[in-house]
C-alpha positions in Angstrom: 5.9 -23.0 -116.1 4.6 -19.9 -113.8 6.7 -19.5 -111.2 4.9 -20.1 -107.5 4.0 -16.9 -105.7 4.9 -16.2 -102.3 2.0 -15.6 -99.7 2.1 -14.2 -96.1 1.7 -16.9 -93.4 -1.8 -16.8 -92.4 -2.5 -15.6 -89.2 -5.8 -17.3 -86.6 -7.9 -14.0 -85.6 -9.8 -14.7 -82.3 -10.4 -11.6 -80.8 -12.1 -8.2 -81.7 -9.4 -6.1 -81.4 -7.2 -8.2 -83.7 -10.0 -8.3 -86.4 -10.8 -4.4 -86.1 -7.0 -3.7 -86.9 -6.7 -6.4 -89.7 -10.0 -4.4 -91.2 -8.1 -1.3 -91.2 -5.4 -2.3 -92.7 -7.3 -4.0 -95.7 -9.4 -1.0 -95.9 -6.9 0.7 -97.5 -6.8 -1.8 -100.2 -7.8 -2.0 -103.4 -9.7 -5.3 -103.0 -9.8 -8.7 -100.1 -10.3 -12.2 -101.1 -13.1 -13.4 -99.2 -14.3 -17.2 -98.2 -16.2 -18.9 -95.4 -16.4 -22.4 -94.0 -19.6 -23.0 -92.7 -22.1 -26.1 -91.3 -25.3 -26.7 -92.8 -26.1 -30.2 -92.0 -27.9 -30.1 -89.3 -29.4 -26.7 -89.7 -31.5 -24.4 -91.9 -29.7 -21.4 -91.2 -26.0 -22.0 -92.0 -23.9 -21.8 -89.4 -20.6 -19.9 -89.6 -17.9 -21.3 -88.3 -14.7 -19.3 -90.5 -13.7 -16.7 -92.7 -11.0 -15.9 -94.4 -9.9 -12.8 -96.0 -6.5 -12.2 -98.2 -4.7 -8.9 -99.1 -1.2 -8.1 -99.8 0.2 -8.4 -97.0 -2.5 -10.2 -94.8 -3.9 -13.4 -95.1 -6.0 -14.2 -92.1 -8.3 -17.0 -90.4 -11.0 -15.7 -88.7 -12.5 -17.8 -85.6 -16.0 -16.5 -86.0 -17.4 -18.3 -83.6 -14.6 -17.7 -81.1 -16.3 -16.5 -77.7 -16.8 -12.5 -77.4 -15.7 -12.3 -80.9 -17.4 -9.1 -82.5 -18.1 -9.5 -86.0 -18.9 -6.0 -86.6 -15.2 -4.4 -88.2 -15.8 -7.1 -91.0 -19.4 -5.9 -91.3 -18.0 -2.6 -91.6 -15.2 -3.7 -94.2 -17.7 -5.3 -96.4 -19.5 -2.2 -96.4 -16.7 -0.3 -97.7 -17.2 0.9 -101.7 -13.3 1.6 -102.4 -12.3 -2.4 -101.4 -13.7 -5.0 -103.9 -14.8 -8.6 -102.3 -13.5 -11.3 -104.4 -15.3 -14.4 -103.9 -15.4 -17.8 -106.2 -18.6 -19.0 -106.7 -20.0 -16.4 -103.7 -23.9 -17.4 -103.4 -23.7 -19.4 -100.2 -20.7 -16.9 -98.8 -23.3 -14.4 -99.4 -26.5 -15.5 -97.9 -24.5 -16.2 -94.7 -22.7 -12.1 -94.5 -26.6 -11.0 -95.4 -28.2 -12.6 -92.7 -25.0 -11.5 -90.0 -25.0 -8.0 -91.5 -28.6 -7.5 -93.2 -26.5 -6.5 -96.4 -24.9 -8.2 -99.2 -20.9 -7.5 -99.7 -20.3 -4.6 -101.7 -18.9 -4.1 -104.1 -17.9 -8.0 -105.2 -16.8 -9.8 -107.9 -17.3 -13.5 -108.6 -14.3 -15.4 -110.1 -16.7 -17.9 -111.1 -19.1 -15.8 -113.0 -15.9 -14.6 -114.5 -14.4 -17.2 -116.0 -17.5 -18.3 -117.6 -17.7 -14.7 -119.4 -13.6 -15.7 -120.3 -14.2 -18.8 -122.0 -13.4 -21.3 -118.8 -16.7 -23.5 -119.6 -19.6 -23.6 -117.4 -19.1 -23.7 -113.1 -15.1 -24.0 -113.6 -14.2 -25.0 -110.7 -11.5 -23.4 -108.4 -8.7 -26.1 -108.6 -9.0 -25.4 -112.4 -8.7 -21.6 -111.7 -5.9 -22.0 -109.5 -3.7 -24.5 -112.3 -4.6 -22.4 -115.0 -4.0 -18.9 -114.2 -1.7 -19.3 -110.9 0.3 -22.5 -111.8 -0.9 -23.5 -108.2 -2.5 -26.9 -106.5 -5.2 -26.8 -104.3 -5.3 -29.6 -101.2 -8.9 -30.7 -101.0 -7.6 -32.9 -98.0 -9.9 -30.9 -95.7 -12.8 -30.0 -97.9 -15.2 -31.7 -95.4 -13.8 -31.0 -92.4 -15.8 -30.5 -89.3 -15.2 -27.2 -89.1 -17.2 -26.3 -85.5 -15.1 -28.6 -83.8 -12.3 -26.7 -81.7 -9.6 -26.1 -81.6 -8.9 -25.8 -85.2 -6.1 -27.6 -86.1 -2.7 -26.0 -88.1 -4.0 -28.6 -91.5 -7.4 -26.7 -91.3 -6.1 -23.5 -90.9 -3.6 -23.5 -93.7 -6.5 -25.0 -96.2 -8.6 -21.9 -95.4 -6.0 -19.9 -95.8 -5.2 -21.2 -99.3 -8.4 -20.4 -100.4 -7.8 -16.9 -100.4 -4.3 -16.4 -100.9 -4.5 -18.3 -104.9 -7.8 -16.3 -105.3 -5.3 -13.2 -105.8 -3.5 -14.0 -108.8 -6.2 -15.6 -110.1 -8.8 -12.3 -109.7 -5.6 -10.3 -111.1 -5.2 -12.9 -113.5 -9.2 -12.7 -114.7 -9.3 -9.3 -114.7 -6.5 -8.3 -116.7 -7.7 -11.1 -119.7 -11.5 -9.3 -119.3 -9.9 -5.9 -119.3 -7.9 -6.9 -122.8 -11.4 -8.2 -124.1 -13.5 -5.5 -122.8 -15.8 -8.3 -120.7 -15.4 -6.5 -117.5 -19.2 -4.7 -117.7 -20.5 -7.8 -118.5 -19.0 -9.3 -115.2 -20.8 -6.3 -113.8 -24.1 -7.1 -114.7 -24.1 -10.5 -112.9 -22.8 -9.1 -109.9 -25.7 -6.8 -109.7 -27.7 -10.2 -109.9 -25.2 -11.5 -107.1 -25.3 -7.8 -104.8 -29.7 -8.0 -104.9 -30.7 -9.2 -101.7 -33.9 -10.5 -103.3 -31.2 -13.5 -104.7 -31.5 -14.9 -101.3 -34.7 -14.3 -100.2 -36.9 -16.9 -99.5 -40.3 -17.3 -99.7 -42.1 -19.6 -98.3 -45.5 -19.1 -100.4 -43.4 -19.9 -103.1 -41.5 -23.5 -101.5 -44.2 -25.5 -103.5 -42.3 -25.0 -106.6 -39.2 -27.0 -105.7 -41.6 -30.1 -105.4 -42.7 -32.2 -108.6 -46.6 -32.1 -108.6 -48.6 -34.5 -111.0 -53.1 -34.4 -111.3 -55.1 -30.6 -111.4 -56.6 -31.4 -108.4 -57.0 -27.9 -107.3 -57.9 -29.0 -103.3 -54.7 -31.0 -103.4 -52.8 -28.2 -105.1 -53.5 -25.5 -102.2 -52.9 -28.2 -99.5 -49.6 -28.8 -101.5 -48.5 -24.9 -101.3 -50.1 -24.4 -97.7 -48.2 -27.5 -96.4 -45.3 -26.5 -97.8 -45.6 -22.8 -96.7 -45.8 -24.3 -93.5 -42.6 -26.3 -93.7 -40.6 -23.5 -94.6 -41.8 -21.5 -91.9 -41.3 -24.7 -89.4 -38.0 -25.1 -90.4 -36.8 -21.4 -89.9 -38.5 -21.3 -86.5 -36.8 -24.6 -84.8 -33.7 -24.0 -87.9 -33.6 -27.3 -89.0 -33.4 -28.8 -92.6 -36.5 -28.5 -94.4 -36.6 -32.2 -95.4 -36.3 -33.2 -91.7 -39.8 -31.6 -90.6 -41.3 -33.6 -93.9 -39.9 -34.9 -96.6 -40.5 -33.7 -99.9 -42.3 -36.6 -101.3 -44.7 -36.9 -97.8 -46.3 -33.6 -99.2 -48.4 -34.9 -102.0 -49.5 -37.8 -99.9 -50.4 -35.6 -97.3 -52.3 -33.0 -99.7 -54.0 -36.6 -101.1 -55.0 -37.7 -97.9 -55.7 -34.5 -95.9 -55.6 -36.1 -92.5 -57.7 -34.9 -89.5 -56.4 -36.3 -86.6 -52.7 -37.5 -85.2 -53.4 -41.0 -86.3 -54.3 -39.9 -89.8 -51.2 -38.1 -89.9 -49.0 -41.8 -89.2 -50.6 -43.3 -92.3 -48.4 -41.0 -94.4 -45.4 -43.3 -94.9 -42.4 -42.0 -92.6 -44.9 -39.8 -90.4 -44.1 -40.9 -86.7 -46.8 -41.0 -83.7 -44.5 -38.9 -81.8 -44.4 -36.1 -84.8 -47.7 -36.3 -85.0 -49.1 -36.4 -81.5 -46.5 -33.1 -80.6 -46.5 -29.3 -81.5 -45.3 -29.4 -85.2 -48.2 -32.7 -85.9 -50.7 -30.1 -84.4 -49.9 -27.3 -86.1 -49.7 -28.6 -89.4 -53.1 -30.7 -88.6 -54.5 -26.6 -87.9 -53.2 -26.1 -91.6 -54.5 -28.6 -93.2 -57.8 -28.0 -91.2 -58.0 -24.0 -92.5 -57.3 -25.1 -96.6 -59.9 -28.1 -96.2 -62.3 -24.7 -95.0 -61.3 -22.6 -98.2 -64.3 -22.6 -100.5 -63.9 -23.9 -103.9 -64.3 -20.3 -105.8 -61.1 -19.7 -104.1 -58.8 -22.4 -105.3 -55.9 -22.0 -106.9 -55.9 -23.0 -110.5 -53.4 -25.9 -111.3 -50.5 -24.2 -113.3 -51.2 -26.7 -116.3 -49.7 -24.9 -119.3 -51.9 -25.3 -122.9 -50.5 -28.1 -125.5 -50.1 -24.8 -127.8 -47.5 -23.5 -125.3 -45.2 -26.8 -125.7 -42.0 -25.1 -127.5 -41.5 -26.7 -130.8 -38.9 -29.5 -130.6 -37.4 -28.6 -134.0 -37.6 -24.4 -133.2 -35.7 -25.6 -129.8 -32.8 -27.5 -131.2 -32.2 -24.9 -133.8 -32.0 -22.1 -131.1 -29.6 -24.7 -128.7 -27.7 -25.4 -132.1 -27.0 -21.5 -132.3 -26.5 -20.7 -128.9 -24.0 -23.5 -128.9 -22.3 -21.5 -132.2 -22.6 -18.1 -130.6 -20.8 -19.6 -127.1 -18.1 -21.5 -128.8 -17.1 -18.6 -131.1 -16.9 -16.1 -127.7 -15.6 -18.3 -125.7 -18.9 -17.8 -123.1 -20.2 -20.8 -121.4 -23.3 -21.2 -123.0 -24.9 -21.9 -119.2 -24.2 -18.3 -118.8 -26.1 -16.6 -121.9 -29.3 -19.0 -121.4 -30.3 -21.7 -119.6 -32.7 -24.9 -120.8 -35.8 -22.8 -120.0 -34.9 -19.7 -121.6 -34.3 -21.8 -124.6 -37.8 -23.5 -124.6 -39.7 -19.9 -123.8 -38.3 -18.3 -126.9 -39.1 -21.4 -128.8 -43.0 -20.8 -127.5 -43.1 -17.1 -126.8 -43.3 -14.2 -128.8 -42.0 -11.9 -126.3 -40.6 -13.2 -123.3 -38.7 -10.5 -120.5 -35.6 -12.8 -120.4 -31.7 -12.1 -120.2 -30.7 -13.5 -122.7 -32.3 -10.9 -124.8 -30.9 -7.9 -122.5 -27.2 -6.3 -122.6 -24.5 -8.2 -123.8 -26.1 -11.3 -124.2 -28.4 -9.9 -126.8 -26.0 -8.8 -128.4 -24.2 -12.4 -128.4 -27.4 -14.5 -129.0 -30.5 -12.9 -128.5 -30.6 -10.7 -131.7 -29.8 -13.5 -133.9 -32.3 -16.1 -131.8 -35.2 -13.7 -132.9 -34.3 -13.3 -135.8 -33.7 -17.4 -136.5 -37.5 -17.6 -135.2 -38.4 -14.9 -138.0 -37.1 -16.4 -140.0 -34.3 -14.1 -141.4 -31.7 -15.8 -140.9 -30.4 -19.7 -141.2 -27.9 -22.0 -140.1 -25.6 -23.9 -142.5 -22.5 -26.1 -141.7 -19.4 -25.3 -143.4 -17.1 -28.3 -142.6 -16.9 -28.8 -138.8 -18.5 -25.1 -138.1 -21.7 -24.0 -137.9 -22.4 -20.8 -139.7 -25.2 -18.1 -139.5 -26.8 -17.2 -143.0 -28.7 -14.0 -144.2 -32.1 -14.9 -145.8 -33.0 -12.3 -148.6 
């Protein structure tokens, strides 16, 4: 049994001057642990409420939205290229220091990502991480605390601290085992993923995709993306949830029925007479009113694929079959080498730009995936394993 490290007692940071002196010292580092505890309920922007940062001697709480707190030393911290941010599963922690600083941590590692290149199986979670690697427990007793109620109390504080004190040993621990297995550039090339701003960015031209559209009705299928444009926009302006300015299924109904007045708008099931009678009811009436005007030469086409471009169910379960092989004999979470859709466009593609035929991963699957579809290679079982098989 491992025995149980011991961790500085975390300390609440409130104030400026106490933050700009903790940097300092953790600028001279080697790397921080990094994590946040944020509200996004009620919001489209999350709202940060903590972070908490661990180094050697430090482990601190950081009231960030303590009053005449100046974020700016972290900013500058997380700028620094000598000190490594360690984060587990980082995405989220991310989008919030991007939109406070208007740049992504740098440079960061992702214990997550991590531990699915070492063979911990796909989104390990943290508890997992901790046992495993750090013989620790984690105390989820105040996972879903209110966190932008004050004052916070000593239970909260010594939860966020815990977060980034285990993270230490088990970043040291992850580390060393990809060091040993020479994984560590591989790691690298999904933090350059996790460091390109573009990650985050969101589009709202683009929100339409997220919805599940049925018919080729290309009127319907530019009120769908203008309506949903629209949303996305609303929702950053008055930064509320999406799904509270209209819900995902009201879009399609609306696109269907293309209302022209406030009272058209309340036959869409769950569409108020005070929505619709007040500023966001008009303005989305205005938009619905501009893609009725679009003439029909410029309608989008309805993204309906060909029946020839339906990946062939047999090609498919061979490929999943291999990548299954190629995961389990690396010990890779297979999530991590391709996903579903990867899968089904090299089943129906002949030359797809996709990842899993880049780097490392072509080297793992991708090579052999083509070469399955060519048809030089097969698959054989021997026993309870799979085996790949030269074809003369």
């Amino acid at each position: 049994m491992k025995p149980s490290p011991s961790f500085p007692e975390p300390v609440l940071i409130e104030t400026t001057e106490a933050l700009a002196a903790l940097c300092d010292r953790l600028a001279a580092e080697p790397f921080v642990t990094v994590d946040t505890e944020f509200m996004r309920e009620k919001t489209y922007f999350p709202e940060l409420c903590v972070v908490q940062l661990g180094g050697a001697n430090d482990v601190a709480v950081i009231d960030a939205q303590s009053e005449g707190l100046d974020l700016a030393p972290l900013g500058a911290l997380f700028a620094n290229p000598a000190v490594t941010k360690v984060f587990h599963a980082c995405r989220q922690d991310i989008e919030i220091f991007l939109l406070k600083f208007g740049a992504v941590p740098a440079p960061l590692f992702d214990t997550q990502v991590a531990a699915m290149v070492a063979g911990f199986g796909d989104q390990v979670g943290y508890d997992t991480l901790v046992s495993s690697l750090a013989g620790g427990r984690i105390d989820k007793a105040h996972r879903f605390s209110d966190w932008s109620a004050r004052p916070l109390s000593r239970a909260q504080i010594a939860y966020a601290a815990a977060d980034v004190t285990w993270l230490r040993p088990v970043y040291e621990g992850l580390r060393a085992r990809l060091t040993r297995e020479g994984r560590l550039d591989w790691v690298a090339e999904e933090a350059a993923v996790l460091a390109d701003p573009a990650t985050y960015r969101t589009e709202p031209e683009d929100a339409w995709r997220r919805l599940k559209l049925r018919g080729g009705n290309r009127r319907q299928l530019a009120l769908v993306k203008a309506i949903a444009a629209w949303r996305e926009r609303e929702a950053m302006r008055v930064n509320v949830p999406r799904q509270r300015i209209v819900r995902d299924e009201q879009i399609p109904e609306l696109a269907a029925l293309a209302p022209a007045d406030a009272e058209g708008l309340t036959r869409v099931r769950g569409i108020s007479s005070g929505f619709a009678g007040g500023k966001s009811g008009r303005a989305l009436l205005e938009v619905i009113a501009s893609t009725k005007a679009i003439p029909d030469a410029e309608l989008p086409e309805a993204p309906r694929a060909p029946e020839s471009a339906r990946p062939p169910a047999g090609l498919v379960a061979l490929l999943k079959v291999l990548l299954a092989e190629r995961a389990g004999a690396n010990h890779v979470a297979a999530r991590l080498i391709a996903s579903a859709e990867d899968i089904d466009r090299l089943a129906s593609e002949d030359a797809p730009n996709l990842p899993c035929l880049q780097g490392w991963r072509a080297e793992l699957f991708g090579n052999d995936a083509l070469r399955l579809k060519g048809g030089r290679i097969a698959l054989a079982a021997r026993g309870r394993r799979v085996e790949v098989v030269d074809l003369p």
